[in-house]
C-alpha positions as a printed Julia matrix, in Angstrom:
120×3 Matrix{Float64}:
 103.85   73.12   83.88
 104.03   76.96   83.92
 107.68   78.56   82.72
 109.43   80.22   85.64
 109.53   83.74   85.62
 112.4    85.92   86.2
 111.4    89.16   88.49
 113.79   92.21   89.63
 112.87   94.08   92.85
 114.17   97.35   93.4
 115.12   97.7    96.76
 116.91  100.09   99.35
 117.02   97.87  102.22
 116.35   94.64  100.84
 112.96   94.23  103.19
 110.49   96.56  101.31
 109.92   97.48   97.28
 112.3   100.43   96.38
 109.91  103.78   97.6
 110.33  105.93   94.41
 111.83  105.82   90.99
 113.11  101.91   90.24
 116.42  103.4    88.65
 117.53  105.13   92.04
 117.09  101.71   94.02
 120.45  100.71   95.9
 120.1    97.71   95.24
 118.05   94.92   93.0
 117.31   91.5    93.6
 116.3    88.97   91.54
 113.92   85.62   91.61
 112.88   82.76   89.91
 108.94   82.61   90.87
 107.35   79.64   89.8
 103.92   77.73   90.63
 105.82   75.86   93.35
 107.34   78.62   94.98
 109.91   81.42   94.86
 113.94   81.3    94.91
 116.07   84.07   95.37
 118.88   84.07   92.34
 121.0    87.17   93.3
 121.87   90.66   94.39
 123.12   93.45   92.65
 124.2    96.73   93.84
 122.98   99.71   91.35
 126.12  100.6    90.02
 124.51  103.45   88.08
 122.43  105.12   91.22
 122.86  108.84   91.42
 123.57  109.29   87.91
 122.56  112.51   86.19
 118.85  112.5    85.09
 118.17  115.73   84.41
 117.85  114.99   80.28
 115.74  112.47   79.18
 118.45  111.17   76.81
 120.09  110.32   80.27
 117.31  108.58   81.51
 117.3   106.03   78.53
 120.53  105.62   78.58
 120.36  104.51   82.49
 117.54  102.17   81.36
 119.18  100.57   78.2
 122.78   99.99   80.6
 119.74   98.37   83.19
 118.56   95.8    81.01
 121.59   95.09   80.08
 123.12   94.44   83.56
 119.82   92.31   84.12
 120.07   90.23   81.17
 116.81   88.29   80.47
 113.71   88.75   82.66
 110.29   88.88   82.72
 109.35   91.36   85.0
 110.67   94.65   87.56
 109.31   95.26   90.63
 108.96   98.9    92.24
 106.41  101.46   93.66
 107.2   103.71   90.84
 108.46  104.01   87.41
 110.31  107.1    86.16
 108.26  108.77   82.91
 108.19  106.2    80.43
 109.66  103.95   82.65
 106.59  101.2    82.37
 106.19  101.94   78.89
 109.72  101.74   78.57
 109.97   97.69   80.02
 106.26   96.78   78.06
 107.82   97.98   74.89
 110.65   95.28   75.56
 108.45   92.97   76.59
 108.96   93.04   80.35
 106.25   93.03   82.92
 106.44   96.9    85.04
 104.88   95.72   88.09
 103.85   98.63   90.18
 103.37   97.72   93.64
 101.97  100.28   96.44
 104.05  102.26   98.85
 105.3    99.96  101.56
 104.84   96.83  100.59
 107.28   94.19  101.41
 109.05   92.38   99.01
 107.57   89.11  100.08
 104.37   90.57   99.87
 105.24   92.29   96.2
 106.48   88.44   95.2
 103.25   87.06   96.26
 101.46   89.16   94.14
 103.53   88.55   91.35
 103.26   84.35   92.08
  99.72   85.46   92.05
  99.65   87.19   88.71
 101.51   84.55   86.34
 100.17   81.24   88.23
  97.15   81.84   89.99
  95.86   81.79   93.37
  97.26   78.73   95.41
């Protein structure tokens, strides 16, 4: 059997992917997405939304205080990634899922099920 995978989405209304940058979502949500299924773990509330990023030194700093409020996962979720921002995850060894405008998050989840396991 498959390890589970651990996948943030970035969300502003905890329906649909986050529309825009991943680091301005209001909130993220993370799951356990195995072949069996998919679990919902938690909720977090971006504490660092809003913050300055007109400096790219800024930007990495926003991503590096991320990860660490994530801890360890496989993969982030989001219509669109910041410059450098899938680069950024890759480099660390996370999976920058870009999903298209709209989509729900059960939708974006499937795919992601999809992606690591397989069609059912």
């Amino acid at each position: 059997m498959a390890r589970p995978r651990f996948v943030v989405v970035a969300t502003d209304d905890g329906v649909k992917v986050k529309l825009g940058h991943f680091g301005d979502a209001k909130q993220y949500i993370f799951y356990e997405v195995t072949e069996q299924g998919i679990r919902e773990v938690k909720r977090l509330e971006n504490p660092f939304k809003g913050e300055e990023e007109e400096h790219m030194h800024g930007v990495l700093r926003k991503r590096l205080k991320l990860l660490e409020l994530f801890g360890s996962i496989d993969a982030v979720v989001s219509t669109f990634f910041g410059p450098g921002g899938e680069d950024f995850f890759k480099e660390r060894g996370i999976d920058a899922i870009k999903v298209k405008p709209w989509t729900t998050i059960e939708d974006a989840l499937k795919q992601v099920q999809e992606m690591y396991f397989g069609k059912a």
